[in-house]
Chimera marker file (.cmm) of the C-alpha trace (Angstrom):
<marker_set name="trace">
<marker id="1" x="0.000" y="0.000" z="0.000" r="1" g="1" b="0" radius="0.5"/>
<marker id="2" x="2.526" y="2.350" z="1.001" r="1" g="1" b="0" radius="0.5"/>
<marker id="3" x="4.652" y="1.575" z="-2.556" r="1" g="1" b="0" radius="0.5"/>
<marker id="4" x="1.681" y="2.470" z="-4.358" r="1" g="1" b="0" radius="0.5"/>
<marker id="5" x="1.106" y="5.451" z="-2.308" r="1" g="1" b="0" radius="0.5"/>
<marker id="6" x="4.774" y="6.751" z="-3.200" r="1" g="1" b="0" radius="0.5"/>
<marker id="7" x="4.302" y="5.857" z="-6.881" r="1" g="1" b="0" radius="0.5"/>
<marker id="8" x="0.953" y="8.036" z="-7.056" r="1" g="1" b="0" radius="0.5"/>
<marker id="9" x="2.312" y="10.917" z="-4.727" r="1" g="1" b="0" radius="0.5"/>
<marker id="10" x="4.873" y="11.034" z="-7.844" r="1" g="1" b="0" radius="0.5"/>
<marker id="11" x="2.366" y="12.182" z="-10.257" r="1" g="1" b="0" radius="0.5"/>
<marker id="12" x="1.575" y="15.137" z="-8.049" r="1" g="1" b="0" radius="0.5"/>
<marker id="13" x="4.448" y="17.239" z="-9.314" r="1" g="1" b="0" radius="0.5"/>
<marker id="14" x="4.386" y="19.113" z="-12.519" r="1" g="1" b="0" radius="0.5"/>
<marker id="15" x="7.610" y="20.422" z="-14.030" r="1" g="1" b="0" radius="0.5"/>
<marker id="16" x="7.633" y="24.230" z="-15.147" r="1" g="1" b="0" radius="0.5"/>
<marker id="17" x="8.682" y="24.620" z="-18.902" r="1" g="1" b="0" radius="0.5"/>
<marker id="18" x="12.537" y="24.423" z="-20.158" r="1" g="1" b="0" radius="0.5"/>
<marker id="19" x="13.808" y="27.492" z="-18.776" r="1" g="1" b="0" radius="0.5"/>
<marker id="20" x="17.342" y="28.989" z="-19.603" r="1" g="1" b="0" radius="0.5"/>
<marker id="21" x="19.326" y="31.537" z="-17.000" r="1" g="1" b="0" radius="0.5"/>
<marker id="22" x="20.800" y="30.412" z="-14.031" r="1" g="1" b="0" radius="0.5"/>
<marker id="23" x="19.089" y="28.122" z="-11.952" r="1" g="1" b="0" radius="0.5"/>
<marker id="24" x="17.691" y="28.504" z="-8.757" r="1" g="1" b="0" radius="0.5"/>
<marker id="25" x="19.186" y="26.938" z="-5.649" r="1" g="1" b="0" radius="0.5"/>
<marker id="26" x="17.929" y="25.134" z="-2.580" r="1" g="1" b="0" radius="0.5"/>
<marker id="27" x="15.436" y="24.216" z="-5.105" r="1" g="1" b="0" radius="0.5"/>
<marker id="28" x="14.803" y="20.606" z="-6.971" r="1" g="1" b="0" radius="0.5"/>
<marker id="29" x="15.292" y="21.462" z="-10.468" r="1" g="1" b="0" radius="0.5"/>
<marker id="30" x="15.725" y="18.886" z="-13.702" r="1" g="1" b="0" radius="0.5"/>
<marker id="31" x="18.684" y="19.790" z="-15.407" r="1" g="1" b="0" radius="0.5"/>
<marker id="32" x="18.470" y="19.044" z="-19.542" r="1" g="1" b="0" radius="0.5"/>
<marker id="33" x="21.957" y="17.976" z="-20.642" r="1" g="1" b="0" radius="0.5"/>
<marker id="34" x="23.774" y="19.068" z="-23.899" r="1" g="1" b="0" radius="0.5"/>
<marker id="35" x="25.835" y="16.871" z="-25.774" r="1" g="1" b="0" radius="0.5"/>
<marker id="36" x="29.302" y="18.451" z="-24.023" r="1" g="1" b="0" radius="0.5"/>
<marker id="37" x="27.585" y="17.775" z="-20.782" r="1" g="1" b="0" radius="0.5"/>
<marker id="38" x="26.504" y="14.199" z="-21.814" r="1" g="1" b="0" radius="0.5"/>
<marker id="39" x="29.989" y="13.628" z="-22.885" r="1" g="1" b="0" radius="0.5"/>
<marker id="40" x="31.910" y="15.105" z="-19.927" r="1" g="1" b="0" radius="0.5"/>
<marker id="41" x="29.914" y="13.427" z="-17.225" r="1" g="1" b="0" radius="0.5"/>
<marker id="42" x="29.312" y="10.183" z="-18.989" r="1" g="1" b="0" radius="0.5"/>
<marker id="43" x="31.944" y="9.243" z="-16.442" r="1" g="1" b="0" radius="0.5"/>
<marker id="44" x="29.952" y="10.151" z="-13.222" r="1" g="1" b="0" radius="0.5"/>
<marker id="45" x="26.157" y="9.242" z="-14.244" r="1" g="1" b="0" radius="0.5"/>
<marker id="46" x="26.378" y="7.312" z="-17.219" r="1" g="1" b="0" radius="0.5"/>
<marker id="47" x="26.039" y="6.879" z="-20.914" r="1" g="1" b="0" radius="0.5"/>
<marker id="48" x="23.559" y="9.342" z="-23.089" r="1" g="1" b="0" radius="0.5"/>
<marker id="49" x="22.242" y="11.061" z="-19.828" r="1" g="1" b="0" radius="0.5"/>
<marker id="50" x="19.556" y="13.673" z="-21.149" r="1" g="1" b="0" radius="0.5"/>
<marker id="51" x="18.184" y="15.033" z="-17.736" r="1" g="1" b="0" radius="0.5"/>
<marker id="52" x="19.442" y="15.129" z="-13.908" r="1" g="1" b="0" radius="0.5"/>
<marker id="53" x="17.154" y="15.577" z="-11.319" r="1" g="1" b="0" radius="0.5"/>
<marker id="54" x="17.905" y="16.907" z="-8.152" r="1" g="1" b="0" radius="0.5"/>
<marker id="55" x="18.707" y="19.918" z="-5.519" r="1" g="1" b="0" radius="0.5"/>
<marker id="56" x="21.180" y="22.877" z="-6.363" r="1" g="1" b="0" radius="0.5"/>
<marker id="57" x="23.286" y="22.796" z="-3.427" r="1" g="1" b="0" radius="0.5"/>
<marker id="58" x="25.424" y="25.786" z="-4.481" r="1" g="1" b="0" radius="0.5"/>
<marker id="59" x="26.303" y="27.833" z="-7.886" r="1" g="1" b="0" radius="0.5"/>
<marker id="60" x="29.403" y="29.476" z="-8.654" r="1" g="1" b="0" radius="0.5"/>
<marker id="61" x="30.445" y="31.055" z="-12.320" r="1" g="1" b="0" radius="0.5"/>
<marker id="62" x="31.512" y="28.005" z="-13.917" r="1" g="1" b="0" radius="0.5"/>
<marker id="63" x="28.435" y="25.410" z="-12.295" r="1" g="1" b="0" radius="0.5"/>
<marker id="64" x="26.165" y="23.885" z="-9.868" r="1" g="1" b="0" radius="0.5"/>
<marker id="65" x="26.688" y="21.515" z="-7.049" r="1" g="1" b="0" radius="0.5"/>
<marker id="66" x="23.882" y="18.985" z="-7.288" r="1" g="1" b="0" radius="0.5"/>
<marker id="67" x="22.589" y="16.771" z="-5.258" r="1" g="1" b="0" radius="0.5"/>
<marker id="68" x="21.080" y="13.856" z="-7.663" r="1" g="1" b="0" radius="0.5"/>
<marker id="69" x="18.012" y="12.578" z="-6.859" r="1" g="1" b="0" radius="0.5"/>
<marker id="70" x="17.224" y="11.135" z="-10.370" r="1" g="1" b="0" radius="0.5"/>
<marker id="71" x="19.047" y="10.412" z="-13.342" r="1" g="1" b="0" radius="0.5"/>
<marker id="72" x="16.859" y="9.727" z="-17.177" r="1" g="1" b="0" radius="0.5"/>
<marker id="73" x="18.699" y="8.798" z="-20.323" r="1" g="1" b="0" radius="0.5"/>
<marker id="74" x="17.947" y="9.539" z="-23.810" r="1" g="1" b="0" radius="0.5"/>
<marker id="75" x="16.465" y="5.869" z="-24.382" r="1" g="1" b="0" radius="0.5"/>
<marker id="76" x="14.129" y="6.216" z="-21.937" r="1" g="1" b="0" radius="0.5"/>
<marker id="77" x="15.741" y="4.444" z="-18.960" r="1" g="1" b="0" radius="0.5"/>
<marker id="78" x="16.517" y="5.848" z="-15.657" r="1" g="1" b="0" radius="0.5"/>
<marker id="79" x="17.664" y="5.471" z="-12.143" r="1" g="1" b="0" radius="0.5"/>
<marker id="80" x="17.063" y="6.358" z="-9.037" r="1" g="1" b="0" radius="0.5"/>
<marker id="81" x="20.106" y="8.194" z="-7.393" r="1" g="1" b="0" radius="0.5"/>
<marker id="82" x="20.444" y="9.164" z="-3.070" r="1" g="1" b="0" radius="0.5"/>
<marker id="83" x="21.688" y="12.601" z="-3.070" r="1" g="1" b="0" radius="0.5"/>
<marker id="84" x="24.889" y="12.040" z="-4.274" r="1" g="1" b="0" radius="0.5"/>
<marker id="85" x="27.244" y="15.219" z="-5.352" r="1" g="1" b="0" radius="0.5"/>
<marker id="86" x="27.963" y="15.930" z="-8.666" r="1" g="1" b="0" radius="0.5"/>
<marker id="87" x="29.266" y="19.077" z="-10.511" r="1" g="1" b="0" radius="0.5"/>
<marker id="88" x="27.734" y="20.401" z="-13.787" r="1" g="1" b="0" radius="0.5"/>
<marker id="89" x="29.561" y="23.394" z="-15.861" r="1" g="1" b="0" radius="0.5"/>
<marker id="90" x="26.656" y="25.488" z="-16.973" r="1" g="1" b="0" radius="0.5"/>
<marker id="91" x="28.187" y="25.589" z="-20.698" r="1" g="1" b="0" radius="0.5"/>
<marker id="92" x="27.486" y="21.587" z="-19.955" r="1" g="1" b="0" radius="0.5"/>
<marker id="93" x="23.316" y="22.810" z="-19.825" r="1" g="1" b="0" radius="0.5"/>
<marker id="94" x="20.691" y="23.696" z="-22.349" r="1" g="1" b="0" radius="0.5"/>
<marker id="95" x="18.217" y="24.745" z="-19.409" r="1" g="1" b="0" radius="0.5"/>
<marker id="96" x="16.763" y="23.778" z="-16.602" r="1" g="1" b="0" radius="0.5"/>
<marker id="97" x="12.494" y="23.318" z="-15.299" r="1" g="1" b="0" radius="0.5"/>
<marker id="98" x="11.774" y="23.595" z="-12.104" r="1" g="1" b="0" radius="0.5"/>
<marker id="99" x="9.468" y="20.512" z="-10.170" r="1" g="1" b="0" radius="0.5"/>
<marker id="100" x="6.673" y="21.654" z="-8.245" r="1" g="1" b="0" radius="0.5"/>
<marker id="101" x="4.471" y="19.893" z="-6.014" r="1" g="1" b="0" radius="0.5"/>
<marker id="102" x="0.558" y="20.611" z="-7.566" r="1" g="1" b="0" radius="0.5"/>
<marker id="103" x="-1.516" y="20.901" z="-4.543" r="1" g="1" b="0" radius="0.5"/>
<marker id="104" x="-4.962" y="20.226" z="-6.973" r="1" g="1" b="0" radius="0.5"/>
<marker id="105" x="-3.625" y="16.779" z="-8.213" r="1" g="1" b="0" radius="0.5"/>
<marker id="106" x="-2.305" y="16.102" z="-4.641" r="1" g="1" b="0" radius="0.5"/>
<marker id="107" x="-5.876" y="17.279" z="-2.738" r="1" g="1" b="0" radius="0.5"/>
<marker id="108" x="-7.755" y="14.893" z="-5.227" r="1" g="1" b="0" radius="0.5"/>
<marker id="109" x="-5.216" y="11.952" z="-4.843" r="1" g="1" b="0" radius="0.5"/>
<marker id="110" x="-5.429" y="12.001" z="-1.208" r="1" g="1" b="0" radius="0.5"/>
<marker id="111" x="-9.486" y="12.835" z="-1.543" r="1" g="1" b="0" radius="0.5"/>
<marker id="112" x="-9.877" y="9.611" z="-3.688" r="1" g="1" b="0" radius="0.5"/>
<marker id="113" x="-7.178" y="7.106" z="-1.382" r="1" g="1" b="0" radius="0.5"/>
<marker id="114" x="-9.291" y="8.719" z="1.808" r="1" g="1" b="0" radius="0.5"/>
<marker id="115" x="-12.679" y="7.792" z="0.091" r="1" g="1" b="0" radius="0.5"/>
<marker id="116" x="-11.090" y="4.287" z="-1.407" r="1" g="1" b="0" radius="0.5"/>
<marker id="117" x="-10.147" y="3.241" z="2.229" r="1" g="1" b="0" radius="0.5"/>
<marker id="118" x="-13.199" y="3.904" z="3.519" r="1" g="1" b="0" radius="0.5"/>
<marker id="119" x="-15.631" y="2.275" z="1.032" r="1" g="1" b="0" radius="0.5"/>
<marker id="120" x="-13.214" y="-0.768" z="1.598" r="1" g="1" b="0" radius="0.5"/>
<marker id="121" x="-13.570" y="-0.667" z="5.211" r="1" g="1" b="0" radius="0.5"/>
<marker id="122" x="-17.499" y="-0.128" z="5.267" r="1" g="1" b="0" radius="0.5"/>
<marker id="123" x="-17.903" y="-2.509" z="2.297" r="1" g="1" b="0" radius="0.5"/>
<marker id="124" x="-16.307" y="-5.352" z="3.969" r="1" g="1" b="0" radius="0.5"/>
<marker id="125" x="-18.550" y="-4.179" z="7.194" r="1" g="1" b="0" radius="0.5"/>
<marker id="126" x="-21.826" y="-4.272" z="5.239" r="1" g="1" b="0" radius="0.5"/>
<marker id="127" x="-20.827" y="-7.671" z="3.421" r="1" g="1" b="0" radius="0.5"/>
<marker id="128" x="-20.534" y="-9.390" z="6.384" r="1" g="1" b="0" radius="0.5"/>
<marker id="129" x="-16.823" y="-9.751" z="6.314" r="1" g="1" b="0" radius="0.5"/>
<marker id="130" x="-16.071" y="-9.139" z="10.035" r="1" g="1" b="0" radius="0.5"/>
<marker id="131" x="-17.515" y="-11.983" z="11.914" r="1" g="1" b="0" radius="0.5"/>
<marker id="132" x="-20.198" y="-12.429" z="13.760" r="1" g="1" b="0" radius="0.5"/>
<marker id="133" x="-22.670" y="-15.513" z="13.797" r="1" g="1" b="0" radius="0.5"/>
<marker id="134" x="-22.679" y="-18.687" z="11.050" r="1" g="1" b="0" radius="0.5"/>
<marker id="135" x="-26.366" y="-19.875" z="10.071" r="1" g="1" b="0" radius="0.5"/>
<marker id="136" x="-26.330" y="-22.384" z="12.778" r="1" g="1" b="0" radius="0.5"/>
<marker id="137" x="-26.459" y="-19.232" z="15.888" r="1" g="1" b="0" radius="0.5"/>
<marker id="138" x="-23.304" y="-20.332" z="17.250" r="1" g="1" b="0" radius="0.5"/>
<marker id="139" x="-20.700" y="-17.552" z="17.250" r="1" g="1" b="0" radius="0.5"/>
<marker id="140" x="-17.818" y="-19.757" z="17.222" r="1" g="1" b="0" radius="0.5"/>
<marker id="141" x="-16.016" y="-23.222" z="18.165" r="1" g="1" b="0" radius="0.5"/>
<marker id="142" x="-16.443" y="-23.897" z="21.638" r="1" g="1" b="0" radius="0.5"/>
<marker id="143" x="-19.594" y="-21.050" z="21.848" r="1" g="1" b="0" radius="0.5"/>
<marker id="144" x="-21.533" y="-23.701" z="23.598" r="1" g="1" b="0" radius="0.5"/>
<marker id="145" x="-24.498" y="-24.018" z="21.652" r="1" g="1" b="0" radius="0.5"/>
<link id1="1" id2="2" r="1" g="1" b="0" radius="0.2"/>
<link id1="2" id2="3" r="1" g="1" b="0" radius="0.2"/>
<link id1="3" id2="4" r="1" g="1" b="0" radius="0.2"/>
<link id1="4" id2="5" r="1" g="1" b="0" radius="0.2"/>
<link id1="5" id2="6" r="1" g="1" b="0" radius="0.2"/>
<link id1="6" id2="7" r="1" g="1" b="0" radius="0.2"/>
<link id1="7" id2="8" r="1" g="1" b="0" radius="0.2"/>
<link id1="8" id2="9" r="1" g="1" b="0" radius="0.2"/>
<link id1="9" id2="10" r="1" g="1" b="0" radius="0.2"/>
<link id1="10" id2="11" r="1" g="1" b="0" radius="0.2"/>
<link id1="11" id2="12" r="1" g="1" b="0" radius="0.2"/>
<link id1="12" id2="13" r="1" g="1" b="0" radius="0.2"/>
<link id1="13" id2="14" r="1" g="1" b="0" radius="0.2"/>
<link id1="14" id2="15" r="1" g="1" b="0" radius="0.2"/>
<link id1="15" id2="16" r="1" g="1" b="0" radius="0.2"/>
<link id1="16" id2="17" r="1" g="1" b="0" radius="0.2"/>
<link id1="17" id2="18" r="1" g="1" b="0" radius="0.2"/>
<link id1="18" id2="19" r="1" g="1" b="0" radius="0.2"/>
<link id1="19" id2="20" r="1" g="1" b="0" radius="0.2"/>
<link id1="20" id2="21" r="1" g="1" b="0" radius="0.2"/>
<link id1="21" id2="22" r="1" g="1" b="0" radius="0.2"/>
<link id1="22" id2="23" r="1" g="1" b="0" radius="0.2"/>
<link id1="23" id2="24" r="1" g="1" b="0" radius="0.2"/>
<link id1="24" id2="25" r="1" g="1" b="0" radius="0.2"/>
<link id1="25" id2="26" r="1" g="1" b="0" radius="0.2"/>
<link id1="26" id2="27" r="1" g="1" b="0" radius="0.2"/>
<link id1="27" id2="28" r="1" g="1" b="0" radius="0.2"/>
<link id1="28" id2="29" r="1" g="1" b="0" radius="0.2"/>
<link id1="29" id2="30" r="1" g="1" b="0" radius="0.2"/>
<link id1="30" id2="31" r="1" g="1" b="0" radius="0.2"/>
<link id1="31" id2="32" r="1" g="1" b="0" radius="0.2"/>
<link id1="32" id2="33" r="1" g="1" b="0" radius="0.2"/>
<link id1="33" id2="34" r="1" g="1" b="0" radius="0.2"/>
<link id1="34" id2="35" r="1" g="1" b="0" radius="0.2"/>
<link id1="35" id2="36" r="1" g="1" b="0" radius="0.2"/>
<link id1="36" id2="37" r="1" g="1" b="0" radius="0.2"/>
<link id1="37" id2="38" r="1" g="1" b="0" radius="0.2"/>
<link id1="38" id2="39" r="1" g="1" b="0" radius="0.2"/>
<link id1="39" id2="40" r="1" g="1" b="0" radius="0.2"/>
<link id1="40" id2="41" r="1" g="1" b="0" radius="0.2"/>
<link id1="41" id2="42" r="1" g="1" b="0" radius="0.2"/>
<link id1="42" id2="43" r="1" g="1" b="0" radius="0.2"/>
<link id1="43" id2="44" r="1" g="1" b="0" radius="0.2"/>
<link id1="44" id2="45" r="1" g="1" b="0" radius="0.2"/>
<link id1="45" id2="46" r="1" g="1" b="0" radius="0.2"/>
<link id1="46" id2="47" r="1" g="1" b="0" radius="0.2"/>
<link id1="47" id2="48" r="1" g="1" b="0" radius="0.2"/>
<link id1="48" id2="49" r="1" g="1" b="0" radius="0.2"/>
<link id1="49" id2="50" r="1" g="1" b="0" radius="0.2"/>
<link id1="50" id2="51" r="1" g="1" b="0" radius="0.2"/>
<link id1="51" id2="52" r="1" g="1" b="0" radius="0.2"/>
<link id1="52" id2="53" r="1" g="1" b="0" radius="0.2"/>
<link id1="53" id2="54" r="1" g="1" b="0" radius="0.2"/>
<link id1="54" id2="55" r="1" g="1" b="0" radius="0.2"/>
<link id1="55" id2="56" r="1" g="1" b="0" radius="0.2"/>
<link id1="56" id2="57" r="1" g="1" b="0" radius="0.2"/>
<link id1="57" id2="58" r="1" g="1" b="0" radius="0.2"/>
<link id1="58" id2="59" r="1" g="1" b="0" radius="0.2"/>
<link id1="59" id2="60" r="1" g="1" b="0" radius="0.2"/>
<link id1="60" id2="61" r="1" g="1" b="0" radius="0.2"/>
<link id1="61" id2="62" r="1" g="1" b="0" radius="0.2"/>
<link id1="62" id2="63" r="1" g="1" b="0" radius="0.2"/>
<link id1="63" id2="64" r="1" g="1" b="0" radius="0.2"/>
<link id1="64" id2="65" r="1" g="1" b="0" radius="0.2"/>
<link id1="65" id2="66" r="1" g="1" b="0" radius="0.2"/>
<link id1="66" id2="67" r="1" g="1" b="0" radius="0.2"/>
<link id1="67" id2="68" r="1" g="1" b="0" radius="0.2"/>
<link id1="68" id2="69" r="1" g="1" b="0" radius="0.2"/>
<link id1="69" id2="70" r="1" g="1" b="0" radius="0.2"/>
<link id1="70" id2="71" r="1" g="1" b="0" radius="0.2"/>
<link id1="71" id2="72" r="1" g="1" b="0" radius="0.2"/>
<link id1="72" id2="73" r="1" g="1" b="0" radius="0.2"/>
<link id1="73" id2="74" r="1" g="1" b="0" radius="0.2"/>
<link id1="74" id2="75" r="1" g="1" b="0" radius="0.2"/>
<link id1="75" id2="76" r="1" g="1" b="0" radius="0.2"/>
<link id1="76" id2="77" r="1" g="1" b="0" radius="0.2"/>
<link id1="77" id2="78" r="1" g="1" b="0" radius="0.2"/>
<link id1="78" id2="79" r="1" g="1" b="0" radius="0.2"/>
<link id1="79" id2="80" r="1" g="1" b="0" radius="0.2"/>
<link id1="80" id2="81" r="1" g="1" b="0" radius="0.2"/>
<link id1="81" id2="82" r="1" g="1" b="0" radius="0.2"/>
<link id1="82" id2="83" r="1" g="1" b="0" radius="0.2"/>
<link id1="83" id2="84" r="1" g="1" b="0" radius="0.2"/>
<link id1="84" id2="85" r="1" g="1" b="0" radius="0.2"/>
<link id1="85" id2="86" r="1" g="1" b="0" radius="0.2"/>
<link id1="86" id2="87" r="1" g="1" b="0" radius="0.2"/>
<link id1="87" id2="88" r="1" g="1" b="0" radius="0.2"/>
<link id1="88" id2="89" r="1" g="1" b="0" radius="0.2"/>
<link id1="89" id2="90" r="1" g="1" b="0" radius="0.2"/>
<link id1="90" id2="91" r="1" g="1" b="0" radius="0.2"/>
<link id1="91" id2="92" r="1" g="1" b="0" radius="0.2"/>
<link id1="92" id2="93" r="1" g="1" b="0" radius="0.2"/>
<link id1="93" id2="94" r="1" g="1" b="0" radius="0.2"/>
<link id1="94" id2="95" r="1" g="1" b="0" radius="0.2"/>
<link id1="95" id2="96" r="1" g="1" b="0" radius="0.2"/>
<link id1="96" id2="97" r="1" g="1" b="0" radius="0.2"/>
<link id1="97" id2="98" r="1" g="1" b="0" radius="0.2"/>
<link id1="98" id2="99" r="1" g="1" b="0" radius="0.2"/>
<link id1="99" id2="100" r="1" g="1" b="0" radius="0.2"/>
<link id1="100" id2="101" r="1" g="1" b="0" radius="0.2"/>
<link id1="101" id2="102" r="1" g="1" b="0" radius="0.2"/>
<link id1="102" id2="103" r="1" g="1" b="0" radius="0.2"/>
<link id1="103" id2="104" r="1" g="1" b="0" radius="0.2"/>
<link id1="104" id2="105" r="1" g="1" b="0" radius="0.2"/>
<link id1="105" id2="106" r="1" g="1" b="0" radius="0.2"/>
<link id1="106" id2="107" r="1" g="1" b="0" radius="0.2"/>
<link id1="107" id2="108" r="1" g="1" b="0" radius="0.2"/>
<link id1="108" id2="109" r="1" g="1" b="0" radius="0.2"/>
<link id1="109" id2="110" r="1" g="1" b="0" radius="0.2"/>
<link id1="110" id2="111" r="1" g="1" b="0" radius="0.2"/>
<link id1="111" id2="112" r="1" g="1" b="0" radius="0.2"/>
<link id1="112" id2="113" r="1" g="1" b="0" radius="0.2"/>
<link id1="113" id2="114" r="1" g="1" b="0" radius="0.2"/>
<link id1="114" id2="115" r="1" g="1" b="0" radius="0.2"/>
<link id1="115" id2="116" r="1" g="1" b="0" radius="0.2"/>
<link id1="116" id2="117" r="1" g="1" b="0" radius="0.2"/>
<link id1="117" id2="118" r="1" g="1" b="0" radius="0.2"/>
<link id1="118" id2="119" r="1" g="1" b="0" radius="0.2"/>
<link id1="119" id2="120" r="1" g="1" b="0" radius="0.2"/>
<link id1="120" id2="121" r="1" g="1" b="0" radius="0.2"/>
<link id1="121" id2="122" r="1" g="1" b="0" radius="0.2"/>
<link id1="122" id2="123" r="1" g="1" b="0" radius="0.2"/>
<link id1="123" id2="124" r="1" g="1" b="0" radius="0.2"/>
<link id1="124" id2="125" r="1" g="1" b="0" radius="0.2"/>
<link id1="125" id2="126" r="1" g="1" b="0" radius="0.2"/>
<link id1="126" id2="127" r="1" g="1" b="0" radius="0.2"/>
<link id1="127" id2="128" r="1" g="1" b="0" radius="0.2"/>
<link id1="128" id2="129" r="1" g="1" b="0" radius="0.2"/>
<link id1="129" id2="130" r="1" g="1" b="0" radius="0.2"/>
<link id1="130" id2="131" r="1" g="1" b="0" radius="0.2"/>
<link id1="131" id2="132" r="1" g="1" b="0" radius="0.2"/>
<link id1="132" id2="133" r="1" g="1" b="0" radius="0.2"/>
<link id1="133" id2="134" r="1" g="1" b="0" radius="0.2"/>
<link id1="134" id2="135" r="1" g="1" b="0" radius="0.2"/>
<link id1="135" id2="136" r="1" g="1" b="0" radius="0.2"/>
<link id1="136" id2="137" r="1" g="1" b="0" radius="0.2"/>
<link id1="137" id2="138" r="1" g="1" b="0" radius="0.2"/>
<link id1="138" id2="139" r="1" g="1" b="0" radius="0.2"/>
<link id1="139" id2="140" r="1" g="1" b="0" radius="0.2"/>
<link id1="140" id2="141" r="1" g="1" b="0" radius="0.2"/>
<link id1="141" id2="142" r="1" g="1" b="0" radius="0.2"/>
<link id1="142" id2="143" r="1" g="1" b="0" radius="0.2"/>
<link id1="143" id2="144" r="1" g="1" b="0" radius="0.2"/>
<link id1="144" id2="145" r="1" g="1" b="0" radius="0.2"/>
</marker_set>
């Protein structure tokens, strides 16, 4: 239930458009890759890297210091990272979007879990899924009767 939950909750950000400029930090931002910065930290993250995901820790005039959360590659695979450091050269950039938690699509997912968990609860109730008496009377082994 709770891997489910953490899947869903993961559809409740939206990512602002490509922007270009210098990126925000103590922020989670997905950095897009250019082909220098694909090649120069093929090393560090791995082959065709497109986009790194993750928190600007600090920016000086040649890059960030990021703290990757997720890494995607131009074929469409990707992996999970845990914070690790890693430095990107902003000529190694083409932009940057920043991820932002959409409080609509989170209020409705946690409306519709909320009113899921209930209608399991009370539908198992109203079923006759939580005990009680067979057809005989008898409530149990052992009741006696």
């Amino acid at each position: 239930m709770l891997a489910a939950w953490s899947l869903l909750l993961q559809g409740c950000y939206s990512s602002l458009p490509l922007q270009e400029g210098p990126a925000p930090t103590a922020q989670r931002v997905v950095l897009s890759l250019n082909d220098q910065g694909r090649a120069a930290l093929s090393q560090q993250l791995g082959t065709a890297v497109d986009r790194i995901e993750g928190e600007i820790l600090s920016e000086n005039e040649g890059g960030y210091a990021v703290s990757v959360f997720h890494v995607s590659q131009l074929n469409g695979n990707s992996a999970t990272w845990n914070g690790e450091h890693v430095t990107v050269a902003k000529s190694q950039i083409s932009g940057f979007q920043l991820r932002r938690l959409n409080r609509t699509r989170t209020a409705l997912l946690a409306a519709g879990v909320t009113v899921g968990v209930v209608a399991l609860f009370f539908g198992r109730s109203l079923l006759g899924f939580g005990g009680g008496t067979d057809d005989s009377g008898s409530t149990g082994p052992g009741s006696g009767k």
